[in-house]
N, CA, C, O and CB atoms as a CASP TS submission, in Angstrom:
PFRMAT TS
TARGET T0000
AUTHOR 0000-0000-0000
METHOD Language model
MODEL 1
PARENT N/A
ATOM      1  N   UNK     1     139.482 189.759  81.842  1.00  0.00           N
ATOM      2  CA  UNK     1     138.508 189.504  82.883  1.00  0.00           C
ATOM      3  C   UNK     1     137.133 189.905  82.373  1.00  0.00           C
ATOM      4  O   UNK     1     136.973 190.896  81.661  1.00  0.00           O
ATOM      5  CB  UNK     1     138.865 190.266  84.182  1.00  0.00           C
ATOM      6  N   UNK     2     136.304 189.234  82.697  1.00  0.00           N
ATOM      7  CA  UNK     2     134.767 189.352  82.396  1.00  0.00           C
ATOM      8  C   UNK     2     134.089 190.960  82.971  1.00  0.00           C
ATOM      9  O   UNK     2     134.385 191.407  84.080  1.00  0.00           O
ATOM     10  CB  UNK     2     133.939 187.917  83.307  1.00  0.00           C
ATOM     11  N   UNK     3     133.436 191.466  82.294  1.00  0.00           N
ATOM     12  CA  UNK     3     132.614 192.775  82.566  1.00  0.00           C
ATOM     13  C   UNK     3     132.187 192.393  84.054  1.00  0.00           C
ATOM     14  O   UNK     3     131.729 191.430  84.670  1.00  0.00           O
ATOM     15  CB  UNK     3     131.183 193.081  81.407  1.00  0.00           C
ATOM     16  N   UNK     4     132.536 193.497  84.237  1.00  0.00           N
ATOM     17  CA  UNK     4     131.504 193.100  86.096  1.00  0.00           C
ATOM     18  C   UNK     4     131.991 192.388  86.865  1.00  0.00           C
ATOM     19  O   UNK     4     131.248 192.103  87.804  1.00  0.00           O
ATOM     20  CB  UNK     4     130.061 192.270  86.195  1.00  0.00           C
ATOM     21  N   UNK     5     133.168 191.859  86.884  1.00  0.00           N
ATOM     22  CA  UNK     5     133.783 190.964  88.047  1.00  0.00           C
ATOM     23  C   UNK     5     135.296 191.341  88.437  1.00  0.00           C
ATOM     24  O   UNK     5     136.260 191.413  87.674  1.00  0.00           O
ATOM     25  CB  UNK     5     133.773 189.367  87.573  1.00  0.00           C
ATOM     26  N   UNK     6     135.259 191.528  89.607  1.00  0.00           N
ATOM     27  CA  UNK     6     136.940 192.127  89.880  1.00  0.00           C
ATOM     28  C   UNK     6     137.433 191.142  90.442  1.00  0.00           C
ATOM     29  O   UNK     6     136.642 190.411  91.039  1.00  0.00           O
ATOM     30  CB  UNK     6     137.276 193.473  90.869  1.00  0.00           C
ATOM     31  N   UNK     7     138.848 190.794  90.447  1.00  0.00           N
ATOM     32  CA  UNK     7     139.607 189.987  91.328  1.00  0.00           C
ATOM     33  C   UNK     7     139.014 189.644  93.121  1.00  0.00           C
ATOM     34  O   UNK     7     139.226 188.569  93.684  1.00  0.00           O
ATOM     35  CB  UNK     7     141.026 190.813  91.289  1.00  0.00           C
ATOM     36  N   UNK     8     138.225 190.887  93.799  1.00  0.00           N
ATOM     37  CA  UNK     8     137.724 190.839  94.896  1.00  0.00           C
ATOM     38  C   UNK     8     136.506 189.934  95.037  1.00  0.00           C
ATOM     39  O   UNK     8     136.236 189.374  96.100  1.00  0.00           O
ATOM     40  CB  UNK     8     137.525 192.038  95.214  1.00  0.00           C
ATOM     41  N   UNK     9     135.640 189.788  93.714  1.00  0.00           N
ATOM     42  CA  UNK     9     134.542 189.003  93.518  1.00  0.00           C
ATOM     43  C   UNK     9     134.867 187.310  93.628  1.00  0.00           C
ATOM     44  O   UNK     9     135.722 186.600  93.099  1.00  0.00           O
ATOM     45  CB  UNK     9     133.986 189.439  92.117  1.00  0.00           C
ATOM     46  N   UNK    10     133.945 187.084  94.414  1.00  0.00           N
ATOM     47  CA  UNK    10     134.045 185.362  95.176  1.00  0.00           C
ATOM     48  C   UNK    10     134.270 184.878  93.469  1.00  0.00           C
ATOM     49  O   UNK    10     133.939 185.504  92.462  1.00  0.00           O
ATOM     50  CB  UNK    10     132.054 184.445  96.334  1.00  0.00           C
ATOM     51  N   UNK    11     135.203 183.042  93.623  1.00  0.00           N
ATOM     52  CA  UNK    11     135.212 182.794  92.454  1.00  0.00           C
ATOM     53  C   UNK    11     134.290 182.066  91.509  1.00  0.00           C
ATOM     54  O   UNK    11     134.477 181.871  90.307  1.00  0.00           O
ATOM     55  CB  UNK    11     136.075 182.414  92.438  1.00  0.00           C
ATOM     56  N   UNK    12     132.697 181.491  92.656  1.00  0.00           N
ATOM     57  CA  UNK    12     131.877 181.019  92.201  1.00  0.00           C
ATOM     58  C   UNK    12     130.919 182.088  91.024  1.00  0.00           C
ATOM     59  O   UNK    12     130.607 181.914  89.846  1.00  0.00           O
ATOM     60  CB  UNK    12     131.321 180.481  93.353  1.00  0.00           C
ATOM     61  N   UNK    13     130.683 183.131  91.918  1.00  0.00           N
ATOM     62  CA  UNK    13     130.097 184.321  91.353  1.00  0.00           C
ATOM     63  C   UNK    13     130.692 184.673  89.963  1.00  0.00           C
ATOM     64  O   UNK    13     129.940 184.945  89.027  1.00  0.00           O
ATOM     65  CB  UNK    13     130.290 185.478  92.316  1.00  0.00           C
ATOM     66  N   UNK    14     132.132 184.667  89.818  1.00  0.00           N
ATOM     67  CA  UNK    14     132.653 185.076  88.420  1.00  0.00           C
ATOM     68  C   UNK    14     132.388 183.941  87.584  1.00  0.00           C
ATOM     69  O   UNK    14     132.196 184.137  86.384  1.00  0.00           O
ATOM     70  CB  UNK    14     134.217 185.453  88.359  1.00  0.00           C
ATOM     71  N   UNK    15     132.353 182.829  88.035  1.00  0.00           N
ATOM     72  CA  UNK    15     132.343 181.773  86.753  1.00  0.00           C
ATOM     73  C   UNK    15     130.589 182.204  86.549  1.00  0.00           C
ATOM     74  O   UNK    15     130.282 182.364  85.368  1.00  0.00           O
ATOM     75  CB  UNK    15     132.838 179.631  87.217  1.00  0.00           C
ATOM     76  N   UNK    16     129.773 182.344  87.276  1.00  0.00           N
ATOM     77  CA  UNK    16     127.908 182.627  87.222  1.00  0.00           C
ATOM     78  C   UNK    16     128.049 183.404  86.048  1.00  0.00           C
ATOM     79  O   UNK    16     127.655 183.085  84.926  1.00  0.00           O
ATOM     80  CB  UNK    16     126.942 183.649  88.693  1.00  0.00           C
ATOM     81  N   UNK    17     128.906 184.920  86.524  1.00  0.00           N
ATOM     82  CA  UNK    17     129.136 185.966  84.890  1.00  0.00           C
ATOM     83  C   UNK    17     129.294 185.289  83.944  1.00  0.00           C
ATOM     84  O   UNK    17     128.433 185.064  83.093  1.00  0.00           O
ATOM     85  CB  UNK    17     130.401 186.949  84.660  1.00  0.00           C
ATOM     86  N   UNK    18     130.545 184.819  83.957  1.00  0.00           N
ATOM     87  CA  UNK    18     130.998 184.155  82.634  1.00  0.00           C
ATOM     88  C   UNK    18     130.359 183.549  81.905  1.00  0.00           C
ATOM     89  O   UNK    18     130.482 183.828  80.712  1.00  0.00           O
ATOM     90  CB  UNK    18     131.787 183.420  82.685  1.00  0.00           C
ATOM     91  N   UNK    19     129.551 182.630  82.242  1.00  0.00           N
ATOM     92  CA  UNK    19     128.642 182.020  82.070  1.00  0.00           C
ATOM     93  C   UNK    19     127.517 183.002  81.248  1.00  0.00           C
ATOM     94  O   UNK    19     127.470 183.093  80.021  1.00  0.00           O
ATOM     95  CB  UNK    19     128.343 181.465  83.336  1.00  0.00           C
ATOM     96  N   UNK    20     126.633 183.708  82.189  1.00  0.00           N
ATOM     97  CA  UNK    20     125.499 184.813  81.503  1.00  0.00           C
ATOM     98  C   UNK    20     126.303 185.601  80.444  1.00  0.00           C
ATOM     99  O   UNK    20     125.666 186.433  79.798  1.00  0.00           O
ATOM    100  CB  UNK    20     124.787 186.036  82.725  1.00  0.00           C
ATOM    101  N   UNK    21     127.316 185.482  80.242  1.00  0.00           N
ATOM    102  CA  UNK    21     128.169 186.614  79.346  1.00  0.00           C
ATOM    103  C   UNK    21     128.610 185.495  77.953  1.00  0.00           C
ATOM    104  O   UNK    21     128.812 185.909  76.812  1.00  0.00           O
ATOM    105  CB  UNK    21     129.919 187.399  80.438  1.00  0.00           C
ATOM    106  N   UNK    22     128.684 184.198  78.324  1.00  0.00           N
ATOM    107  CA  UNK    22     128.756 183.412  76.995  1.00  0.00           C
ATOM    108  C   UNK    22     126.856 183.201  76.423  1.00  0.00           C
ATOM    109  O   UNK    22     126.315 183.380  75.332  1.00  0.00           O
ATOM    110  CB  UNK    22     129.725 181.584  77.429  1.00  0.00           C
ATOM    111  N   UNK    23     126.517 182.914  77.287  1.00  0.00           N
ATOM    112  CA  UNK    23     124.705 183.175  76.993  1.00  0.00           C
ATOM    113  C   UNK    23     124.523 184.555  76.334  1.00  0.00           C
ATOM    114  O   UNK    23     124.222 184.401  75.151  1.00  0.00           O
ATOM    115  CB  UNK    23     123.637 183.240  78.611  1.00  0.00           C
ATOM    116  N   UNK    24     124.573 185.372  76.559  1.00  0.00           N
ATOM    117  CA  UNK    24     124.401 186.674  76.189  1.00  0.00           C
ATOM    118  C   UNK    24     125.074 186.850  74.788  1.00  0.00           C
ATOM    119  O   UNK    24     124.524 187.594  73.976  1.00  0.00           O
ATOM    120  CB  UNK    24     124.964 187.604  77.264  1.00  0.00           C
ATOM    121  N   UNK    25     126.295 186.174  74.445  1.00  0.00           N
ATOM    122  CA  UNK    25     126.907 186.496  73.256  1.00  0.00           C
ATOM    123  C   UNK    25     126.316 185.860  72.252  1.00  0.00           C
ATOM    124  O   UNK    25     126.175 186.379  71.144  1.00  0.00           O
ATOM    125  CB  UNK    25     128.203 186.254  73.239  1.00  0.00           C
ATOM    126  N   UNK    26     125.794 184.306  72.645  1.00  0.00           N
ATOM    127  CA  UNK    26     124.767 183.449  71.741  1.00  0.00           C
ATOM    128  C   UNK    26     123.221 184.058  71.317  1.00  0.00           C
ATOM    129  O   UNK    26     122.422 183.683  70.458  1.00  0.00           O
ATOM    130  CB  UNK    26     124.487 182.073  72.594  1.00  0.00           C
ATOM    131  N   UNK    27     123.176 185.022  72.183  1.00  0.00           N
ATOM    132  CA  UNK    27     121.562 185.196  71.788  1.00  0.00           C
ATOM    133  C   UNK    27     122.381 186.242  70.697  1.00  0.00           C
ATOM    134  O   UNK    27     122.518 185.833  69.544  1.00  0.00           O
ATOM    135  CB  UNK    27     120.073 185.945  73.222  1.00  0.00           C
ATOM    136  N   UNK    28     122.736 187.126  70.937  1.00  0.00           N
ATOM    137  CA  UNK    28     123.455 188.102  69.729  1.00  0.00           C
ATOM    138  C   UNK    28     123.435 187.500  68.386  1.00  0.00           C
ATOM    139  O   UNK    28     122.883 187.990  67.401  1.00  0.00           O
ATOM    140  CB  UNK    28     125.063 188.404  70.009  1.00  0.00           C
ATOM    141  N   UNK    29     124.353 185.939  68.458  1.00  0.00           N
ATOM    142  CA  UNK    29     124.184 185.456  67.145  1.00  0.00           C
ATOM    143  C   UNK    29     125.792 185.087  67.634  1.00  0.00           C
ATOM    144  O   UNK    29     126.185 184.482  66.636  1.00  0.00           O
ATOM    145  CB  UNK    29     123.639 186.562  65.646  1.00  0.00           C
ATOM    146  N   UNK    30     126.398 185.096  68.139  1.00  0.00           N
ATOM    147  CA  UNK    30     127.810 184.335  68.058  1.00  0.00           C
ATOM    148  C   UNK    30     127.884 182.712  67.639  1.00  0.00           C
ATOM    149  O   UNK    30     126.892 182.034  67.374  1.00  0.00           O
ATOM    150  CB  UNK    30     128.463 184.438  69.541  1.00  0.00           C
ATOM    151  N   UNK    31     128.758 182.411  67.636  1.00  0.00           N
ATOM    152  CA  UNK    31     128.700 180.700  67.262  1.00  0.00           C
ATOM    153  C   UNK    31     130.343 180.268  68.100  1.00  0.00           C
ATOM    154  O   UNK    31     131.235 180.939  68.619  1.00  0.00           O
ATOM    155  CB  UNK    31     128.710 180.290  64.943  1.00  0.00           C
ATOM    156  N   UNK    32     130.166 179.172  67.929  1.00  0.00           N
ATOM    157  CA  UNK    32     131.492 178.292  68.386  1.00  0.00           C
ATOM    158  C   UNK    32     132.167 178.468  67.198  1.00  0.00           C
ATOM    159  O   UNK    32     131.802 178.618  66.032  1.00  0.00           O
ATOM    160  CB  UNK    32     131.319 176.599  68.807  1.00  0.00           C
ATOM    161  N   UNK    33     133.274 178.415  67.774  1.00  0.00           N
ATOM    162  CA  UNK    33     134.454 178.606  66.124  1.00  0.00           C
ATOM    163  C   UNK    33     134.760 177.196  65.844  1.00  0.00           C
ATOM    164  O   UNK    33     135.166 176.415  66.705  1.00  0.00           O
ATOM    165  CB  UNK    33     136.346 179.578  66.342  1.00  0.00           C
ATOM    166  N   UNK    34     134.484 176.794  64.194  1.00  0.00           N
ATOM    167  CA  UNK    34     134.704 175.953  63.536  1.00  0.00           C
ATOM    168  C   UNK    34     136.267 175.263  63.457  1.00  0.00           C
ATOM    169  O   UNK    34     136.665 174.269  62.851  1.00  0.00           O
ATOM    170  CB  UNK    34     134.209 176.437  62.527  1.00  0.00           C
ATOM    171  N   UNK    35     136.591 175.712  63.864  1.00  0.00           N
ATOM    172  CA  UNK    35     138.042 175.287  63.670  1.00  0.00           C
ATOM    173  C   UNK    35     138.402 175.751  62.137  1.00  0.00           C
ATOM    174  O   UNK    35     139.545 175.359  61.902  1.00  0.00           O
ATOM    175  CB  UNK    35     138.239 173.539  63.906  1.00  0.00           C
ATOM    176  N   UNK    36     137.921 176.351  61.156  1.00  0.00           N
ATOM    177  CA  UNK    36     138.188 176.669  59.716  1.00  0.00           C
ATOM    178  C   UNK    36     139.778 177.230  59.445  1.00  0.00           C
ATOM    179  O   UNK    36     140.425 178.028  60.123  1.00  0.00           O
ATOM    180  CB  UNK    36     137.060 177.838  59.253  1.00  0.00           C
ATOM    181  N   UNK    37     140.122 176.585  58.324  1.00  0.00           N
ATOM    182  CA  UNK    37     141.598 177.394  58.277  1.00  0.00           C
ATOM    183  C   UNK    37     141.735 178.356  57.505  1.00  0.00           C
ATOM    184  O   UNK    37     142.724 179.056  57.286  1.00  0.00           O
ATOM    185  CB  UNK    37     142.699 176.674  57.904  1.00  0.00           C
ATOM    186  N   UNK    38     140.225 178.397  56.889  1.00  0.00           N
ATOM    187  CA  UNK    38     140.384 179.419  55.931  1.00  0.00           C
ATOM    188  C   UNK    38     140.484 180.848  56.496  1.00  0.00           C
ATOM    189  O   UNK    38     139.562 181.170  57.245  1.00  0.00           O
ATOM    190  CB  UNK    38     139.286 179.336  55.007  1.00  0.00           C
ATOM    191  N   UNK    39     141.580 181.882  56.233  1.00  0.00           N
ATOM    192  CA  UNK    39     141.797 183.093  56.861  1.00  0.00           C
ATOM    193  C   UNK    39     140.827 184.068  56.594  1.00  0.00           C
ATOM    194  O   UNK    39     140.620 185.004  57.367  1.00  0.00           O
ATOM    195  CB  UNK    39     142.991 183.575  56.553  1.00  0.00           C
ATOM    196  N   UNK    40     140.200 183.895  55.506  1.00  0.00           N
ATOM    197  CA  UNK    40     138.745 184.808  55.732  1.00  0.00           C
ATOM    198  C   UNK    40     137.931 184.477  56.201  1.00  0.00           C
ATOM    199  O   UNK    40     137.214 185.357  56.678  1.00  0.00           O
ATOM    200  CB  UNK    40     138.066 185.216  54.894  1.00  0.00           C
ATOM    201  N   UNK    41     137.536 183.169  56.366  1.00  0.00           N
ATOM    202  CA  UNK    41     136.091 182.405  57.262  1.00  0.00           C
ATOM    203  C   UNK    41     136.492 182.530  58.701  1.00  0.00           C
ATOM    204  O   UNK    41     135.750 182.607  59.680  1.00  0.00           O
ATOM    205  CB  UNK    41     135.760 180.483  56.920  1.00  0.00           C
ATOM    206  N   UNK    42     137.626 182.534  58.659  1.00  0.00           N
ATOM    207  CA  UNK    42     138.238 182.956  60.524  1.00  0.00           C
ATOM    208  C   UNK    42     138.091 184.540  60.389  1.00  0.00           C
ATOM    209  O   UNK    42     137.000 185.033  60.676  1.00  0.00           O
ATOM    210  CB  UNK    42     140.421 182.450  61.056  1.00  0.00           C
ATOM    211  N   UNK    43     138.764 185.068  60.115  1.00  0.00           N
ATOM    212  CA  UNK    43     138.171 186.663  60.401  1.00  0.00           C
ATOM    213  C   UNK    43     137.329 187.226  60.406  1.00  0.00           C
ATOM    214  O   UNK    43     137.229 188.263  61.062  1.00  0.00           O
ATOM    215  CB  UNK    43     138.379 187.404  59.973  1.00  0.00           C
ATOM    216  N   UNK    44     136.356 186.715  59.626  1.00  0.00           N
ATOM    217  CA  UNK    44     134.843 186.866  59.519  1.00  0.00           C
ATOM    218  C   UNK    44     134.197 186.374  61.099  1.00  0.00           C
ATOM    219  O   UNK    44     133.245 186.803  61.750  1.00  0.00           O
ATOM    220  CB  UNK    44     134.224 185.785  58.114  1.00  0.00           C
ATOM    221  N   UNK    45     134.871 185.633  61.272  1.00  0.00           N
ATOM    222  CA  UNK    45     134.124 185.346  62.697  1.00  0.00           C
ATOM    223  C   UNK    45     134.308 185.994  63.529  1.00  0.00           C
ATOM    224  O   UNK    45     133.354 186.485  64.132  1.00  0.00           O
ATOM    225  CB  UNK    45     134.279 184.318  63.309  1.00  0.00           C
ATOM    226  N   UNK    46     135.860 186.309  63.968  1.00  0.00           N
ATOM    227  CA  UNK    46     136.512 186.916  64.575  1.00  0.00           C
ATOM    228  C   UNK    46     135.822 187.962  64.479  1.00  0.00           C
ATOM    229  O   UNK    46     134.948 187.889  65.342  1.00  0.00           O
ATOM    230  CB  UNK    46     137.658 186.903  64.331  1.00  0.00           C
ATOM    231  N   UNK    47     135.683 189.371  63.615  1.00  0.00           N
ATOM    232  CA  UNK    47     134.830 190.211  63.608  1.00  0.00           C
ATOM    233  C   UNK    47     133.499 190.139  64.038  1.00  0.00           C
ATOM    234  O   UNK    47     132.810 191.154  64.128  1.00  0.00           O
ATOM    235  CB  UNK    47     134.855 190.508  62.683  1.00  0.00           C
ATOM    236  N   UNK    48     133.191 189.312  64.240  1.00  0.00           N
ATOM    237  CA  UNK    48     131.595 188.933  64.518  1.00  0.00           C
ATOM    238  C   UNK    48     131.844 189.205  65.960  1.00  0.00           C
ATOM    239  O   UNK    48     131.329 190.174  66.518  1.00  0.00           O
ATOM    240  CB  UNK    48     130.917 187.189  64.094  1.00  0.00           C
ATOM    241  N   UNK    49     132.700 188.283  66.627  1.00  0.00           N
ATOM    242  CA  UNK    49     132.549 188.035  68.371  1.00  0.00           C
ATOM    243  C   UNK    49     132.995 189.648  68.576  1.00  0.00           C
ATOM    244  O   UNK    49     132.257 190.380  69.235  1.00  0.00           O
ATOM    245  CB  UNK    49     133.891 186.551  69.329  1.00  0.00           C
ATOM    246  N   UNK    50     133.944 190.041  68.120  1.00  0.00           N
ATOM    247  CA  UNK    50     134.833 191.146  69.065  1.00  0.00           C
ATOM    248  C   UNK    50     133.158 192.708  68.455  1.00  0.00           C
ATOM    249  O   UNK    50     133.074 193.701  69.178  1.00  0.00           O
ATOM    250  CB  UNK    50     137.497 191.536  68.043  1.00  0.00           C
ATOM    251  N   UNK    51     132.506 192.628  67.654  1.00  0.00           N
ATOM    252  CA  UNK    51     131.225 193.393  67.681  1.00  0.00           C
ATOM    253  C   UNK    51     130.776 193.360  68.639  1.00  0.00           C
ATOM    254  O   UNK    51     130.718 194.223  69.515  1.00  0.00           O
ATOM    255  CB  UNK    51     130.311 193.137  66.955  1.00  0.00           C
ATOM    256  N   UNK    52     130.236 191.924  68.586  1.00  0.00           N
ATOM    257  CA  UNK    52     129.391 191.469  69.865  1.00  0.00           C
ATOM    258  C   UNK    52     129.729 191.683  71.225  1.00  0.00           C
ATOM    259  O   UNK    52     128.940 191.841  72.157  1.00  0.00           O
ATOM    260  CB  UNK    52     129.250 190.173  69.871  1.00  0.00           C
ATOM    261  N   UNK    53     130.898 191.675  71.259  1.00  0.00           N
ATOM    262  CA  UNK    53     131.774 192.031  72.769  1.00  0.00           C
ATOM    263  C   UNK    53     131.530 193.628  72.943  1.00  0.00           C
ATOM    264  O   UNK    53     130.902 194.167  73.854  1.00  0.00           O
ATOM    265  CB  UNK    53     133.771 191.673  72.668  1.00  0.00           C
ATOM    266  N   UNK    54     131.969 194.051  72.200  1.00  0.00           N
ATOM    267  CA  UNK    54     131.920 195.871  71.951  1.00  0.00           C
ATOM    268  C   UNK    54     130.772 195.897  72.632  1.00  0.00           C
ATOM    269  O   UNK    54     130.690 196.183  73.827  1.00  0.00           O
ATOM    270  CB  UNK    54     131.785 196.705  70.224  1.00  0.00           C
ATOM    271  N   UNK    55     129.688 195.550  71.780  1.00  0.00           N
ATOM    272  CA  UNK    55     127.980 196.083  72.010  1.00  0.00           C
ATOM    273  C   UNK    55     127.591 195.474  73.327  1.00  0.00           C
ATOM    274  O   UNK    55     126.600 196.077  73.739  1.00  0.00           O
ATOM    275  CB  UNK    55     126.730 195.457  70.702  1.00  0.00           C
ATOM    276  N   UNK    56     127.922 194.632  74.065  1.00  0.00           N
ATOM    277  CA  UNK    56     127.917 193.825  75.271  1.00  0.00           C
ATOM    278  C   UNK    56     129.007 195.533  76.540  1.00  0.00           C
ATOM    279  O   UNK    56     128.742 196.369  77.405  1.00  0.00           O
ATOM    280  CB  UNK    56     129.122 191.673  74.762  1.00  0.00           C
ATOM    281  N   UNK    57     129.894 195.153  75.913  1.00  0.00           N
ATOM    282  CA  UNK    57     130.603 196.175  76.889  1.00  0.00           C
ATOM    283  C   UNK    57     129.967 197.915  76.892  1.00  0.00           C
ATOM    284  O   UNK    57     130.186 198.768  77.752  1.00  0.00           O
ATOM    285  CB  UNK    57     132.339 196.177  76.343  1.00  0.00           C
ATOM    286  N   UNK    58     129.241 198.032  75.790  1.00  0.00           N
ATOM    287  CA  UNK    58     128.629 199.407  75.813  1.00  0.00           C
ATOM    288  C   UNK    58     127.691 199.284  77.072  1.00  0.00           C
ATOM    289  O   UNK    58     127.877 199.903  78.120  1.00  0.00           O
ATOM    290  CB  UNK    58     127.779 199.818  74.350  1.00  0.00           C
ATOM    291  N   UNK    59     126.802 198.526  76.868  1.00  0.00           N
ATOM    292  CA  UNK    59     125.373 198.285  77.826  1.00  0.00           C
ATOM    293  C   UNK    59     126.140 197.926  79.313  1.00  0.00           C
ATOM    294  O   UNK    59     125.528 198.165  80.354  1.00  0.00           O
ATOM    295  CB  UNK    59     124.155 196.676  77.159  1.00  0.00           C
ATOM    296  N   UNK    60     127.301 197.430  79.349  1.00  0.00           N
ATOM    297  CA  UNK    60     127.587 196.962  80.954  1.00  0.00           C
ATOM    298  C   UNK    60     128.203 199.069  81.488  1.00  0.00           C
ATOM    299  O   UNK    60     128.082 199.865  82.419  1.00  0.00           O
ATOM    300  CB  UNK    60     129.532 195.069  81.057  1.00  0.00           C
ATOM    301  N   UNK    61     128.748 198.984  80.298  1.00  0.00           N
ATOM    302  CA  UNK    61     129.690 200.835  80.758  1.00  0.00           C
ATOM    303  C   UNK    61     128.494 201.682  80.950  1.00  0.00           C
ATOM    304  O   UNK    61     128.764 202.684  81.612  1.00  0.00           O
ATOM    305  CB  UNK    61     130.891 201.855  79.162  1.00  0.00           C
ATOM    306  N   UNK    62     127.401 201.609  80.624  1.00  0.00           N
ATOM    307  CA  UNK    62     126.360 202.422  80.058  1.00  0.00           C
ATOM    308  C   UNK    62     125.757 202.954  81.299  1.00  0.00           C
ATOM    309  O   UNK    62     125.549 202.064  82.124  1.00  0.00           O
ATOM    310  CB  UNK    62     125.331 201.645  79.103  1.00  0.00           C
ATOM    311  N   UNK    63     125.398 204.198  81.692  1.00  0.00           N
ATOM    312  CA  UNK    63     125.404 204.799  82.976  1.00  0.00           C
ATOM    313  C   UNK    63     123.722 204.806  83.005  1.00  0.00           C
ATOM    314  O   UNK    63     123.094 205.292  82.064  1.00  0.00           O
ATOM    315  CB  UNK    63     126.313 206.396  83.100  1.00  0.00           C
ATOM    316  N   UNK    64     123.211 204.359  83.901  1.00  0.00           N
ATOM    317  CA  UNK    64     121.941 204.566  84.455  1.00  0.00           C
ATOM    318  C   UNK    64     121.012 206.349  83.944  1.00  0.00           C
ATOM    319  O   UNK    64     121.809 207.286  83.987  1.00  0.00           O
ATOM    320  CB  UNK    64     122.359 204.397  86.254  1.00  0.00           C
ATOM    321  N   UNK    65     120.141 206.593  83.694  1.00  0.00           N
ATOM    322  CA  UNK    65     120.011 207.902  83.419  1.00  0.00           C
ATOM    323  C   UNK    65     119.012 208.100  84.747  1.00  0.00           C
ATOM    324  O   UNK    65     118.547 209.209  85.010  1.00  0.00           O
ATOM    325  CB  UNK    65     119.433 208.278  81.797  1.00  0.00           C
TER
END
């Protein structure tokens, strides 16, 4: 499930997240996956998104000071 949206959240509203949360991963630098079969050009990516997710999920966990 997307940062910030619980099962209780209307379902228009969660697709809105989803949405700002695939935007958000592109400005980072993510890309669409190539379809590549090569197992290092795929993991290489793979490592890329699940960063980007990390550093995305820090700032949503991240407590107001």
């Amino acid at each position: 499930m997307v940062a910030g949206a619980s099962n209780s959240t209307p379902w228009a509203e969660r697709v809105i997240t989803l949405v700002q949360w695939v935007k958000g991963m592109r400005e980072m630098g993510c890309t669409t996956y190539s379809g590549e079969e090569d197992a290092e050009v795929a993991g290489h990516w793979l490592r890329k998104v699940e960063r980007v997710i990390d550093q995305m999920q820090d700032c949503v966990n991240r407590k107001p000071e």
